[in-house]
N, C-alpha and C positions, 0 to 999 in steps of 0.2 A: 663125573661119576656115572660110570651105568650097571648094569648086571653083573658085569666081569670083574669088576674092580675088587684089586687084593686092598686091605685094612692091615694097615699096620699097626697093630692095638701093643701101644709102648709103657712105659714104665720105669723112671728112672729112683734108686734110692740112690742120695749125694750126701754130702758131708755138711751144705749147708745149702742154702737160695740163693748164691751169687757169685758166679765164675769170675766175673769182675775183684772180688774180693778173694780168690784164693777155693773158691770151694770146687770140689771136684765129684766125680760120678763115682761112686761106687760100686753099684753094680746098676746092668742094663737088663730090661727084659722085655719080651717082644713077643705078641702071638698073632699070627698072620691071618689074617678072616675072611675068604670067599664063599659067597654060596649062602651062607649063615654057617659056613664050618672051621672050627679052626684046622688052617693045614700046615700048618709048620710051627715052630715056636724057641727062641732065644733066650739063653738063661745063662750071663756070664758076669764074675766079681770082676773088679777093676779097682788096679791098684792106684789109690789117687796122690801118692808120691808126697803124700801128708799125711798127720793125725786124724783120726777120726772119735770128734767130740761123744762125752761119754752118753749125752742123750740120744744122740745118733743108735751109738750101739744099743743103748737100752730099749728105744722105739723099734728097731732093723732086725735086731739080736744079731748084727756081724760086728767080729773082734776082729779090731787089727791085723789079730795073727791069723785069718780068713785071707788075708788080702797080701801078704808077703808072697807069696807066690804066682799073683793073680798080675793076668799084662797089664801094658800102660794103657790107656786108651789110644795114646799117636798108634801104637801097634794094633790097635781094635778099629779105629775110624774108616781107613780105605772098604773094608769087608762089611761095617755097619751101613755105610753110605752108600753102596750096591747094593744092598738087601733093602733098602729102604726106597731105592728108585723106582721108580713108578707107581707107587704105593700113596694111600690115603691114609696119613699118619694121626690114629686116634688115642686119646689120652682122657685121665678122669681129671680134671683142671689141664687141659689141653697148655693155656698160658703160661703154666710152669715148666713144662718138661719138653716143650716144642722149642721155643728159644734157650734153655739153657743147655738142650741139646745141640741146635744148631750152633751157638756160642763156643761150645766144642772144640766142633769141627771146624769153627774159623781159628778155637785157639794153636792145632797142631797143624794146620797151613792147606785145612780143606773148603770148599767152597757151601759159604750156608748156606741152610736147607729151603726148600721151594716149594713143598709138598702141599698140597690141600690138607687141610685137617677138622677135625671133628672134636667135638667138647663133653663128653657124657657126663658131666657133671650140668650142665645146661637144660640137656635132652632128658633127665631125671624130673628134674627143677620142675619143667615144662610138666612129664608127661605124669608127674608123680605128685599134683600137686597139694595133696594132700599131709606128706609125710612132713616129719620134724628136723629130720637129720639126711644129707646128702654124701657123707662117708662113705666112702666106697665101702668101708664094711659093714657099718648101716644099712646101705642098699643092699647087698649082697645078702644080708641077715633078712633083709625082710622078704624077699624075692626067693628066700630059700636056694641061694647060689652057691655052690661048693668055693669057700672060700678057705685053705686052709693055713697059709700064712700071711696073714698081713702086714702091711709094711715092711715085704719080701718084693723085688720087683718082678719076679718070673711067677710069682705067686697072681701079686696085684694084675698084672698084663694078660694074665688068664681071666680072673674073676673079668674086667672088663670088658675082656672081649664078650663072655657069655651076658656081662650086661647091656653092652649094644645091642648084643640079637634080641635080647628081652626087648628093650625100652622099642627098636624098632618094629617089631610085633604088638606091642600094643599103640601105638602112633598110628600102625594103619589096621586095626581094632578100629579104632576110630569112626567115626559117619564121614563121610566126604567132605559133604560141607565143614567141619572140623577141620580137616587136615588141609582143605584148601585155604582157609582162615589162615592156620600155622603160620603156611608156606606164603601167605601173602604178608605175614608180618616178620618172617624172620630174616630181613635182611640185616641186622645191626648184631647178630647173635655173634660169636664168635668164631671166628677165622670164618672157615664153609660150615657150618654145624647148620644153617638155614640152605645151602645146599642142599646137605646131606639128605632131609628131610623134603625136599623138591623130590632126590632120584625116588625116595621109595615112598612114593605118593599111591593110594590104591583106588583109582577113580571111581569103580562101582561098589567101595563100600557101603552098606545099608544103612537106615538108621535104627536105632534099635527098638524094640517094642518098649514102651513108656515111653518113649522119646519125643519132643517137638521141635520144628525148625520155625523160630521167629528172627527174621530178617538174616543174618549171618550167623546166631547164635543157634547151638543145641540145649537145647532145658530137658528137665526131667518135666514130667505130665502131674499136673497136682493131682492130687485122690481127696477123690470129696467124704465129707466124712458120711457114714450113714446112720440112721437112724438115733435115739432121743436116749442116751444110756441111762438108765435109773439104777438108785441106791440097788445093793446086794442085799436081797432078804437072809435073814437068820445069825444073828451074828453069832461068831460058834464059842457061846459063854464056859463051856467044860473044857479042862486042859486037853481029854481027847481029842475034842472037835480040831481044835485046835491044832495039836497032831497030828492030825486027819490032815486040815489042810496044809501043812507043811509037806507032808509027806508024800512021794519018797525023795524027795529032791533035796529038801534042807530038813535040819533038827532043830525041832523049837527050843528055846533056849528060854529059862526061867522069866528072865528080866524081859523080853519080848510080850510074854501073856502076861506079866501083872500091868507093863506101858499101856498095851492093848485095851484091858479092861479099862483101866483110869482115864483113856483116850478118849472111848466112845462114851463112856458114863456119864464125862464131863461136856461132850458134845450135842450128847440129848436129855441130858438131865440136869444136871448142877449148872452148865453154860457159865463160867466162871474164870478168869486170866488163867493159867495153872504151868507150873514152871517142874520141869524135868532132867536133874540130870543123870544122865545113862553112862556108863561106865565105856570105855572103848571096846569095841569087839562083841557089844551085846543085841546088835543090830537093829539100831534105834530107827532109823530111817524105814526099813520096810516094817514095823512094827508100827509106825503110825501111818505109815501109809494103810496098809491090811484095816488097820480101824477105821478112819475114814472113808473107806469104800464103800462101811456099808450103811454110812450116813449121809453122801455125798451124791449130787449128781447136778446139773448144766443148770439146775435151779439155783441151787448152793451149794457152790464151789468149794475144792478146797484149796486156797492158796497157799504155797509154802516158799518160804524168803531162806537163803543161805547168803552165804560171805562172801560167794565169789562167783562168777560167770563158768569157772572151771567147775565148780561143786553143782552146779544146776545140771551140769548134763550129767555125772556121776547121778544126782537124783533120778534123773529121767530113765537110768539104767534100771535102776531100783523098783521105778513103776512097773519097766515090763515083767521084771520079777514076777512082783506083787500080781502082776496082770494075770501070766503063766500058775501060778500057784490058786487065783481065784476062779479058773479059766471063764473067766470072762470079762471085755475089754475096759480099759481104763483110759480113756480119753484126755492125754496133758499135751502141755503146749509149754515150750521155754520162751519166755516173756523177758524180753531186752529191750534196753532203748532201739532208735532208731539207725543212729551210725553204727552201729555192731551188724548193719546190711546192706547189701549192695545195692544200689539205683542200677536197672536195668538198661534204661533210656541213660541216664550218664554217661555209664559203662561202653554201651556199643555207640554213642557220639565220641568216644578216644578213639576211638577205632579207625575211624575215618581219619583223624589226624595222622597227616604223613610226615612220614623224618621224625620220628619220636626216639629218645636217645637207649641205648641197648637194653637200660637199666628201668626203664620203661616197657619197653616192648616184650621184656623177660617177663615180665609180672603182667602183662595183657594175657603174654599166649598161656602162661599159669592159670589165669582166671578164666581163658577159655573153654583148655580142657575140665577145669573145677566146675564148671556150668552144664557140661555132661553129668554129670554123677551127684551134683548137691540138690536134696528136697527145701533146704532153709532159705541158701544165700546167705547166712551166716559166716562172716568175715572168717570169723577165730577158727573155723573147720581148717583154714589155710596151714594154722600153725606157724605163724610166722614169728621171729624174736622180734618183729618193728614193723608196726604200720604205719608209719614217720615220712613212707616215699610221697610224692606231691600226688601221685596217682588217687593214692584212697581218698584226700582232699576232695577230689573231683567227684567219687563216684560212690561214696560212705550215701546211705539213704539219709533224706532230712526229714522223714517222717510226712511231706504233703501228698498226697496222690497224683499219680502220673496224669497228664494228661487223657482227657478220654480217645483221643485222637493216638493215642501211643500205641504201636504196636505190644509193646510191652504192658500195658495197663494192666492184663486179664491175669500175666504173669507175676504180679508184683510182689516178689517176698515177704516185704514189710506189711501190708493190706491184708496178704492171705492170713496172715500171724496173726494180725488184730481181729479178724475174723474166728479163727481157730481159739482165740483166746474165748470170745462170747460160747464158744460149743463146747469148752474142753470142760472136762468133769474136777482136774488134778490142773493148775497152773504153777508154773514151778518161776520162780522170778530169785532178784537178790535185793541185799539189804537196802544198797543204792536206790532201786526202779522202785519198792516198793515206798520208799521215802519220799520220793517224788511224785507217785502217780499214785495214793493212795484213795484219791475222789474217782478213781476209774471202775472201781467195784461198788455199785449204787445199793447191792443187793445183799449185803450183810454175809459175806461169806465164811467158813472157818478159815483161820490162819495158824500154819504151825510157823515161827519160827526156830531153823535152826542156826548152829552155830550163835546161838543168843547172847553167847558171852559178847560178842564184836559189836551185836546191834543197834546199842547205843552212839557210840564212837563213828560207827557207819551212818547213821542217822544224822548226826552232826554234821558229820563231812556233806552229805547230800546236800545241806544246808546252807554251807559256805559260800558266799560269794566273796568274786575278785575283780579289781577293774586293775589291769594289768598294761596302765598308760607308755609304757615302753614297748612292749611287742606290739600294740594295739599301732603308735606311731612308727615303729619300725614298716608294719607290713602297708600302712599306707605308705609311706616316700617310696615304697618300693613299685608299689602299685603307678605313682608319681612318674615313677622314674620309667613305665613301659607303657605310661600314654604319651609320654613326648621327651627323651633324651637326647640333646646333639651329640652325634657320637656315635649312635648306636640305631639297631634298626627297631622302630616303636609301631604304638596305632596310630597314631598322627603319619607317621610312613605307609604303613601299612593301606589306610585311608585315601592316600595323597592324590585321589581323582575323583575324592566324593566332597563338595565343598559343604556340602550335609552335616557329614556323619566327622570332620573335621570343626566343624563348629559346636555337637555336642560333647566334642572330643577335651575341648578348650571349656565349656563349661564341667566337664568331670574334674580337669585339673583342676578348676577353680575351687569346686565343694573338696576336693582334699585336700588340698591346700587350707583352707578354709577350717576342716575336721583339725588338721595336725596344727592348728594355729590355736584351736579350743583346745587341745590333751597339752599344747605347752603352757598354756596359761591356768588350768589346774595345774601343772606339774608345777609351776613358778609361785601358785600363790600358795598352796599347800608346803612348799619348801619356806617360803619365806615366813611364814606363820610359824611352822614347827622348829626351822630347823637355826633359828637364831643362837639360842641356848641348845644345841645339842651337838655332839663329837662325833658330825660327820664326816671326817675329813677324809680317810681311806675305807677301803674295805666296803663290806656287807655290814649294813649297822640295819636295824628296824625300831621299831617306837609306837611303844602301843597308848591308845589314846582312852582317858578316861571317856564318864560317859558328858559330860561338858562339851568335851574337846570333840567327841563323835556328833553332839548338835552341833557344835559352831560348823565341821564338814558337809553335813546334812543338808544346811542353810546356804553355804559357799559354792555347793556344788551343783543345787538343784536344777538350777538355769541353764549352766554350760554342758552337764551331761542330758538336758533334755535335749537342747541343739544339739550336742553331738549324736544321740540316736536318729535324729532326720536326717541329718547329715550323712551318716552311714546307712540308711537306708538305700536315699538317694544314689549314692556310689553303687551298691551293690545291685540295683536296678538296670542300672545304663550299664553293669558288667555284666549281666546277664544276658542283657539284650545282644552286647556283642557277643558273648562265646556264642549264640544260638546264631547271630547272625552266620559265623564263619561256618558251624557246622551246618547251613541252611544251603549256602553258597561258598564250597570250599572250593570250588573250580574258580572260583573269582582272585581268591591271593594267589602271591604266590609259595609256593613250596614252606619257604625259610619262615613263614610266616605263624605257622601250625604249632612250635612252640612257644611261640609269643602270646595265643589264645590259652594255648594249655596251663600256662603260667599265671596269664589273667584269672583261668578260672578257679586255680589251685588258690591264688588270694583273695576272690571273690568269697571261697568259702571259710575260710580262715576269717576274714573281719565280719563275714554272716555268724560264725558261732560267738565272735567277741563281741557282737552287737546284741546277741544273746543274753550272754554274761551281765552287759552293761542295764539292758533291760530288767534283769532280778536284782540288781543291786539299787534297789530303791533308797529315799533319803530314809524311810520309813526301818529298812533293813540295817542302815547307818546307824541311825540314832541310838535304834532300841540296842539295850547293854546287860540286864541281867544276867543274861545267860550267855553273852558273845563277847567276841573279843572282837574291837577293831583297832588296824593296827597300818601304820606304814610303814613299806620295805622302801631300801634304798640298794639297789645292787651291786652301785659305786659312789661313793660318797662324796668323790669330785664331779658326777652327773648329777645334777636335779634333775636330769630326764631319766633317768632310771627308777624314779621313784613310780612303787605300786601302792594300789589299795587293798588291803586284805579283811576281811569280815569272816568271823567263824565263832560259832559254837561253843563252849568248853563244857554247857550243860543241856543234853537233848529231850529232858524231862518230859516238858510240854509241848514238844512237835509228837515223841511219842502217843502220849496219851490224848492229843487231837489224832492221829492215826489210827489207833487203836477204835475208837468211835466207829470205825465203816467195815469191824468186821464180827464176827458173832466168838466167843470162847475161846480168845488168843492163848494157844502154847508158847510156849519158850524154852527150847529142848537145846541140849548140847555135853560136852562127855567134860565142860570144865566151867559151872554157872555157882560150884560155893567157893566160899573162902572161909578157911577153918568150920568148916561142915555144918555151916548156915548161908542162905540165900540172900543175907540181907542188903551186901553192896551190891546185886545185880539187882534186887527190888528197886532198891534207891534210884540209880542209875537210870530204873523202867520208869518212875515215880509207883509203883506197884504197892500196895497197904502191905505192912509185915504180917497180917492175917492172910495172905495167898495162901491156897494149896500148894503144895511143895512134894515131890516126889524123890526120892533117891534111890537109881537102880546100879549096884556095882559090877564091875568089870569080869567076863568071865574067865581075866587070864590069874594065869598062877603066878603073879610077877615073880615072886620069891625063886621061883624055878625058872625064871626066863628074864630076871633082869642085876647087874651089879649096878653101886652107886660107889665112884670114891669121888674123894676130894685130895686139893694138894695142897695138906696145912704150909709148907716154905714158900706159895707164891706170894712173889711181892706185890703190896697194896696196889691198885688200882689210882688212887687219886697220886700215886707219889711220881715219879721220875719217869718222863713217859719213852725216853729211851730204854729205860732198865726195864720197864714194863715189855713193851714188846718186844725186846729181846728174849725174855724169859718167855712167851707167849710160842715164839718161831721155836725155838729148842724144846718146850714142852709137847706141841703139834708132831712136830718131827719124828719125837720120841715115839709118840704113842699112836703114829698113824704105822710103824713100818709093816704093818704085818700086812694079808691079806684082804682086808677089810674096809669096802665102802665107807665114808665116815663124813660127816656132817657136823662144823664147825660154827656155834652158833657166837655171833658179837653182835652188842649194843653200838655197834658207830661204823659206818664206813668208814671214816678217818682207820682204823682202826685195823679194819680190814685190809686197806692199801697199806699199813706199814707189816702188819706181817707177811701179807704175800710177796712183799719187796722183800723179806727177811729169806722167806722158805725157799725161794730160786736161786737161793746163792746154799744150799744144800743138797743132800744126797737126795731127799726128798722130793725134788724138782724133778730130777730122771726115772724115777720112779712109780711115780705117781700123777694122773693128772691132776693139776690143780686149779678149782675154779673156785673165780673169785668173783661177787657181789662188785659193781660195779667199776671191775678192773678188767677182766677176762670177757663179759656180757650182764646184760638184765640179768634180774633175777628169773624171769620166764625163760629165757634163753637158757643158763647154767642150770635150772631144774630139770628141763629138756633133757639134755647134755648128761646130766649127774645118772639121771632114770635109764639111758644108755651104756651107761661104763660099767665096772666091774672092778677097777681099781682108783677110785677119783674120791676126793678131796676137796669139801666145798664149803667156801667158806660163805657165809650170807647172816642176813641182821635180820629185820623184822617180821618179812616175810616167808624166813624160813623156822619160824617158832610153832607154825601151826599151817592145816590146811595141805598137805602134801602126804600122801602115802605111797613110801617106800620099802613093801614087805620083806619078810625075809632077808638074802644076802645083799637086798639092794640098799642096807642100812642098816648095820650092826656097832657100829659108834657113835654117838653122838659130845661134844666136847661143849660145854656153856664155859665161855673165856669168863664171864662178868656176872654179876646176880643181876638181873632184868628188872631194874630200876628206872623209871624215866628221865630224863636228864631234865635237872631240877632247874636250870635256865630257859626251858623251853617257853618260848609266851602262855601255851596252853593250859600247860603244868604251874605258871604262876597264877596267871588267873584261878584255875580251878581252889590254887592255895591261898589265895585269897579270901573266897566267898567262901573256903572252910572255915578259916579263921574269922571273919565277920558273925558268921555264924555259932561261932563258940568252939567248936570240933577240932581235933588235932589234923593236920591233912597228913601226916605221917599213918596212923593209924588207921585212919578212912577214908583214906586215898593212895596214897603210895604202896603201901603194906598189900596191899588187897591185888591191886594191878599187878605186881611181883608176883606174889602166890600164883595168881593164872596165866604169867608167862612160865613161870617155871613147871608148873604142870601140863602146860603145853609144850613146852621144849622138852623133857621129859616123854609126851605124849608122842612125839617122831618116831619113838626108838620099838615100842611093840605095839604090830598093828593086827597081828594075828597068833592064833595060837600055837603056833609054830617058829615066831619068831624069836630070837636069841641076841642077847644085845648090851651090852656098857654104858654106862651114866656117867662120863668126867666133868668134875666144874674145879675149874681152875681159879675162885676166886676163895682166898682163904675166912672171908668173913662168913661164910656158909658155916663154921663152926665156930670162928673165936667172939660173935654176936648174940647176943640174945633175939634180936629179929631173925639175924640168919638159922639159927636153930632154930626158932618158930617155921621158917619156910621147909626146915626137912619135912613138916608134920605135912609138908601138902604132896611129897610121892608116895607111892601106896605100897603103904606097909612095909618099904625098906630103910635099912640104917647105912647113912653114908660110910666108907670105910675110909681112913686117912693112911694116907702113904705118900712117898716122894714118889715124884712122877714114873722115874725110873722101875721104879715097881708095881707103882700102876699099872704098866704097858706089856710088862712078864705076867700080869694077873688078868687083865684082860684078855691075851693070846690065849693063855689055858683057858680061860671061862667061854671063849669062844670056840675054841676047837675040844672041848671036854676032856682036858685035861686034868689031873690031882691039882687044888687047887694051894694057895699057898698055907705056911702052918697058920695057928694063932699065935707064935710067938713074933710074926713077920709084920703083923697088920694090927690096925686098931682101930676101934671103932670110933670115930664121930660125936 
């Protein structure tokens, strides 16, 4: 490649992905790029002497009868193959449309292609490492590229091209030292695309101001913070004032100034637990933010806990609101564990490792450019659906301080955060870190929690431990198997001229050997114990163990899990010492050797976090029972080695209210904290006196004008025929998705989810619509991504799409509840908890079941309007919503609407008009609930 070189930036749409199978090209398109200009460009159908599949046309919009007229390819290929010669053949998944083109040309007797080629879906990847979605129309949407028909190929071949010139313009943006980094790691990229990136190198790039160069790496320049911020005098007690400072940017909103008042009142005066719930849309979060500010400062904090890592930075948005509207500054800090950061020093020791495989090296030179432009180091800024590669293994922070010797020390993400935390006025954390690190604020600070309904449940889980003797065994033999395999190339090979480092080589294997000789002798005596009298024979089976049965483990296990903690020490020691060895002296192996450390050190950290685990799981954590559940899994019923240990929670009472102890006038705010318009299952829950203060601020939406509810009294029961169930399920979805309309399909079960998506792709609904599915299609983080992208998609999801997601406006105007949000009464959790109600006298139906329903369903419910402008349908498809006395009870918990009943069929006519404001149907058509 050099200056002159033409790009043949190509594009194929075809009938399917595999010429070998029959599929063929349909149309071709091509826009030629020298200079950074496109100079020529090809735009031709092609008849593919076959059908063309109806998702094809629906994705393409070309109809068959497009192509009746259009040549064969044999008549197109002599003329494509000259126009492509000499040419540097670019493509957005280069791998797709480079060989099914060439495959081609070998099919009608041309010679395959030879070209150099380029991958802009890589070069994206790399240089964009920031974004969610890699779509070419994604990219093009975000980059503001004139994209005007997609998945058109003369269309796509265009956009392309203009995103090559993009992505290579900012590549050599870049600082030198950057783009020489690049170009030093991208040989494993695809086809030339690490070429590519060699010709348009710009060697006197500058570095940028804020910028620093530590060792190969560019960092942004930390900003220290200045001066001591104190509380805001005057707090503006008049609704004017109040007014005053909202304005002119936002309108205060009723329910904001009476939270306000009751905020700070209780903060400097009453200092008293106080529980709030705020209606959606009334804008609860900067309403106690604002109050807090002018109580708060680096003396006494104010910490505030949500549900999720995604909701703390949404908070942090809110602060600089708050900041902007007070003008003047608010000092937060987003407070996460430690692996949610990168180790710097890790990070740039991969780097030295040579021969690292594509899928490695993609995600180095990502994180490289991401080290230009990130202030945190915060992983999740990547946006990635999986941090699963061995990579982050390696280079997640563990929370110790770098050495002082590190170049990186001064730079440390994690360290400057713990630092910032002590400085920061606003600490914004979640319900997890705050569960865990609650002795880390000595100094009695306020705490709002939000999202309070979760808190407890969240609390719990922080709680849980696991000792997980199968993965734990797994990743030693594996560990096993690459310090000494015949067969294969090891560190005992590796070694083979140190009789040293060969001899501590032989004492490593020995302690794992040793380690997995202690996890099978728990796993042999715990089976033999439990599992004489039990039906383990196939399958996933578990077995939860009274509290007897959790002392006689306590007692069994004390000895061999303390040996196993030295044990695993030990190992991860002498691992240690080698991956530093190799990155000390990497000129001493040879080449092939570099993934054999990198592997070590991927399960070095892997049994360091299960030694963790193993560490909180004391006998003390065993035994005790009131409030937990301990339980053995068995994965396969014909392995005793698959059996785990599991300890959890089912009551967070009193981890709470020891919590609670280190901080001054705990809130508890969230827009779903009654059940039947009393606080008293989330007191309970908190262990909280039923004499709290209790606040109630309602919604400022007009639901009545902005939301319908029906139900479909003919669906068949849930517990009956579970074929006949999701079939009706597939046909009802079907129905009521066809129209233009985003739509969010919530289910109680993955099971559940995979049989209808299996249902809906053999429908018209499949070509129509995208449909994503809960773990069929991606994660649930992945398909939320994805959903917040589309404009016509289909998503079906369980637990975690009941709450916590706002998709305003048209990005969510259906919502469908397949099932009433009942927990599944075989769960271990759910019996224990029904237990200890009943022990206690209490129905757990009533005061437990009942109550949990009501705030799923108000939160699935709460998806559908998230602004005052939003417009939207309510379908539940399970018929006990009206023919129950409970289920009628849960209507009481949407606000202020009456379900309407109809067959589905008229559902989906009534919903079209109520969405596109149309006359809606009579009353002799409908009936109420």
């Amino acid at each position: 490649m050099n200056p002159d070189t033409i790009y043949a930036v190509l594009d194929l749409e075809t009938t399917g992905t595999s010429v070998k199978n029959g599929d063929r090209i349909i149309q071709f398109g091509c826009a030629f790029l020298q200079h950074g200009q496109i100079v020529d460009t090809i735009s031709q159908l092609v008849n593919p002497e076959r059908g063309v599949p109806e998702a094809i046309q629906q994705l393409t919009h070309i109809h068959p009868d497009d192509l009746l007229a259009a040549p064969y390819f044999a008549e197109l290929a002599p003329t494509l193959q000259t126009r492509l010669a000499q040419t540097v053949i670019v493509a957005h998944n280069v791998n797709f449309d480079y060989p099914f083109l060439s495959a081609e040309f070998e099919r009608v007797g041309l010679p395959a292609l030879t070209n150099q080629a380029v991958d802009t879906v890589e070069l994206a990847q790399i240089l964009l490492p920031q974004l969610g979605s890699f779509r070419l129309s994604d990219l093009t949407r975000h980059l503001q590229i004139q994209h005007d028909h997609p998945h058109r190929a003369d269309s796509d071949a265009i956009s392309t091209a203009k995103l090559l010139t993009t992505l290579t313009a900012q590549f050599q943006a870049l600082p030198q030292a950057t783009q020489a980094l690049l170009v030093r790691l991208s040989a494993p990229l695809a086809r030339q695309t690490g070429a590519y990136l060699q010709a348009h190198q710009t060697p006197k790039a500058p570095l940028p101001n804020g910028s620093v160069q530590v060792g190969e790496l560019i960092l942004q320049r930390f900003a220290t913070a200045s001066g001591n911020p104190q509380p805001i005098g005057g707090y503006p007690w008049s609704a004017a004032a109040k007014r005053a400072l909202f304005a002119p940017q936002l309108r205060l909103r009723k329910a904001q100034a009476t939270m306000m008042d009751a905020l700070y009142n209780n903060a400097t005066v009453t200092k008293t637990p106080l529980m709030i719930e705020v209606g959606t849309g009334a804008g609860k979060t900067l309403a106690y933010l604002l109050a807090y500010a002018y109580c708060s400062d680096t003396q006494r904090q104010l910490v505030v806990a949500t549900a999720t890592t995604v909701l703390q930075t949404q908070i942090a948005q809110q602060v600089r609101q708050a900041a902007a509207l007070l003008q003047q500054p608010l000092p937060a800090v987003i407070v996460k564990s430690a692996r949610h950061f990168i180790d710097l020093q890790r990070f740039a020791d991969t780097l030295a490792t040579p021969h690292a495989d594509r899928l490695t090296r993609l995600l180095q030179m990502k994180l490289v450019v991401w080290l230009t432009q990130t202030h945190t180091g915060d992983l999740s800024e990547l946006h990635l659906t999986s941090y699963r590669a061995p990579l982050f293994a390696r280079i997640r922070h563990r929370g110790q301080a770098l050495p002082s010797d590190s170049a990186y020390a001064e730079y440390d993400f994690y360290h400057r955060l713990k630092a910032q935390q002590h400085a920061a006025t606003i600490v914004i954390t979640n319900h997890a870190y705050l569960a865990r690190h609650a002795t880390e604020w000595a100094d009695q600070p306020f705490l709002v929690v939000d999202e309070a309904q979760h808190f407890a449940e969240h609390v719990a889980a922080a709680h849980a431990r696991s000792l997980d003797f199968a993965k734990l065994r797994s990743h030693l033999q594996h560990l096993l198997r690459l310090v000494d395999h015949p067969g294969q190339h090891s560190l005992q090979a590796a070694y083979a001229d140190s009789q040293v480092m060969r001899y501590q080589l032989q004492s490593l294997a020995t302690t794992i050997t040793n380690a997995i000789a202690v996890i099978e002798g728990c796993q042999q005596r715990l089976f033999r114990h439990f599992g004489h009298d039990q039906d383990w024979s196939s399958g996933f089976a578990e077995l939860p163990l009274t509290q007897a049965q959790q002392q006689w483990v306590a007692t069994a296990l004390t000895a061999p899990l303390r040996q196993l903690a030295q044990q695993l020490a030990a190992v991860n020691a002498v691992c240690a010492q080698l991956v530093q060895d190799h990155a000390s002296h990497a000129d001493h192996f040879m080449p092939g050797d570099a993934a054999l450390f990198q592997a070590v050190s991927a399960l070095s950290a892997t049994i360091a976090a299960q030694a963790g685990d193993l560490a909180n799981l004391t006998p003390e954590v065993i035994a005790s029972g009131a409030a937990g559940l301990c339980r053995l899994q068995l994965a396969n019923g014909h392995d005793h080695y698959s059996l785990k240990l599991v300890w959890e929670l089912f009551s967070a009472t009193e981890k709470i209210q020891a919590l609670l102890q280190h901080f001054t006038a705990p809130v508890f705010v969230g827009a779903t904290l009654m059940v039947a318009r009393r606080f008293d299952f989330l007191q309970q829950q908190l262990g909280l006196p039923q004499n709290t203060p209790t606040l109630h601020l309602r919604s400022p939406f007009h639901y009545r004008q902005q939301a319908q509810v029906f139900v479909d009294p003919q669906a068949p029961d849930p517990a009956q025929d579970a074929t006949v169930y999701y079939d009706y399920l597939a046909h009802a979805i079907a129905t009521l998705v066809r129209g233009p309309q985003q739509t969010l399909v919530l289910f109680t079960s993955l099971a559940a989810i995979a049989a209808v998506h299996q249902r809906l792709l053999h429908t018209p609904i499949a070509a129509e619509k995208e449909l994503l599915a809960q773990g069929v299609t991606g994660s649930a983080e992945k398909i939320a991504k994805r959903f917040a992208l589309g404009d016509n998609s289909v998503l079906l999801g369980a637990a975690s799409f009941f709450e916590g997601i706002d998709y305003p406006d048209k990005l969510l105007e259906l919502v469908i509840l397949t099932r009433l949000p009942f927990d599944a009464p075989n769960d271990p959790l759910v019996k224990a908890r029904t237990a200890a109600l009943k022990l206690a006298g209490q129905d757990p139906f009533t005061a437990d079941a009942m109550p949990r329903a009501t705030i799923r369903l108000r939160q699935s419910f709460g998806r559908l309007i998230r602004t005052e402008h939003d417009r939207g349908a309510f379908v539940v498809l399970d018929p006990r919503f009206t023919t129950t006395r409970y289920g009628r009870q849960l209507q009481h918990a949407l606000p202020n609407l009456k379900p309407m009943a109809l067959p589905v069929a008229t559902i989906a006519q009534y919903v079209q008009a109520w969405l596109t404001h149309q006359p809606l149907l009579s009353k002799e058509e409908t009936t109420h609930a």
